[in-house]
C-alpha positions as CSV (number, residue, x, y, z in Angstrom):
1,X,111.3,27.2,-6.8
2,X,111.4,30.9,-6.3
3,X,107.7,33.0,-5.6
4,X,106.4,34.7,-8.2
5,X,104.4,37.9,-8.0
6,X,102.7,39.9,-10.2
7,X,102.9,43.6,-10.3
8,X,100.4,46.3,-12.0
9,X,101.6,49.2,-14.0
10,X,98.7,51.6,-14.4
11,X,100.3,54.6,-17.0
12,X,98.2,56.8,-19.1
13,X,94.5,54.9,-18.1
14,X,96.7,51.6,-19.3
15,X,97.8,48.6,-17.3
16,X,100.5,46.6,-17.8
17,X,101.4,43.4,-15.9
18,X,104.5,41.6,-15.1
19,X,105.3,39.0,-13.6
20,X,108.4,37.2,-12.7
21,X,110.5,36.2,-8.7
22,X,111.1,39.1,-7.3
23,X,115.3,38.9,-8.5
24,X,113.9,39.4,-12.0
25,X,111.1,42.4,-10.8
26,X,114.2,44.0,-8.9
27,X,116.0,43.6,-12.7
28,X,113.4,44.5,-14.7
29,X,112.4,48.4,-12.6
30,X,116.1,48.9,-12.1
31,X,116.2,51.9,-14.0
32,X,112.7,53.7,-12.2
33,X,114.3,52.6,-9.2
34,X,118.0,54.3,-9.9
35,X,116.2,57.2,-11.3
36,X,113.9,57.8,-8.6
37,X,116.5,57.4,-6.1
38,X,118.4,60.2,-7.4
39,X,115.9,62.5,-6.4
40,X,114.6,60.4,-3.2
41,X,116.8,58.6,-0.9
42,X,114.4,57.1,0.8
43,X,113.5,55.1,-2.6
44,X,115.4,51.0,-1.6
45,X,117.4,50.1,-4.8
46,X,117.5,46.6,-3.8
47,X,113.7,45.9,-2.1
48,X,113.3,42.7,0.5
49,X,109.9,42.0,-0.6
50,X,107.4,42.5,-3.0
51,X,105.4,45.0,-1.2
52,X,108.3,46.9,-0.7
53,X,108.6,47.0,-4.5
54,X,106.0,48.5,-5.2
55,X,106.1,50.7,-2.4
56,X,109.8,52.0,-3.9
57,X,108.2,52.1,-7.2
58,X,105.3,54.4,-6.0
59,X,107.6,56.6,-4.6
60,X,110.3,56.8,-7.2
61,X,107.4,58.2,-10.1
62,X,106.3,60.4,-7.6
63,X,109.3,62.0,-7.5
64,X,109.8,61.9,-11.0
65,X,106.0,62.5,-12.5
66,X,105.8,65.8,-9.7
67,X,102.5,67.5,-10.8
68,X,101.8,64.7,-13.3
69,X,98.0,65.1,-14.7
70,X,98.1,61.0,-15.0
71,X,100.4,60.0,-12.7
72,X,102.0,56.2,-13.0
73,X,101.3,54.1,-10.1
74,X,101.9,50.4,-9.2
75,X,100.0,47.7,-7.3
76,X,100.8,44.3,-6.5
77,X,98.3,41.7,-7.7
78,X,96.8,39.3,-5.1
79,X,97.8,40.8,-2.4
């Protein structure tokens, strides 16, 4: 049975958690992941870990929010 992680959206003073293996977290931020990277090589597509999720996600909105008021950040649960 695969590992499941939890991962923290925090938007707009709102938090959102999902939760899934990390195959279906790679599925389900696809998008802010191929988004961010077009502005920010450096964002992984395709992360090892769960840390390194979050870590892309962070960096993908803060490419895309630049000078967001209320930026959008991540966290990983339990960690």
């Amino acid at each position: 049975m695969a590992e499941t992680f939890t991962i923290i959206k925090n938007r707009r003073n709102r938090t959102t958690e999902i939760t899934g293996d990390l195959d279906y977290l790679r599925n389900y931020f696809a998008y802010t992941l191929s988004a961010g990277n077009s502005y920010d090589s450096k964002v992984k597509l395709t992360p090892a870990s769960a840390k390194t999720l979050v870590s892309s996600l962070n960096r993908a909105v803060d490419s895309l929010e630049k000078g967001s008021y209320n930026p959008t950040y991540y966290e990983l649960a339990n960690s």
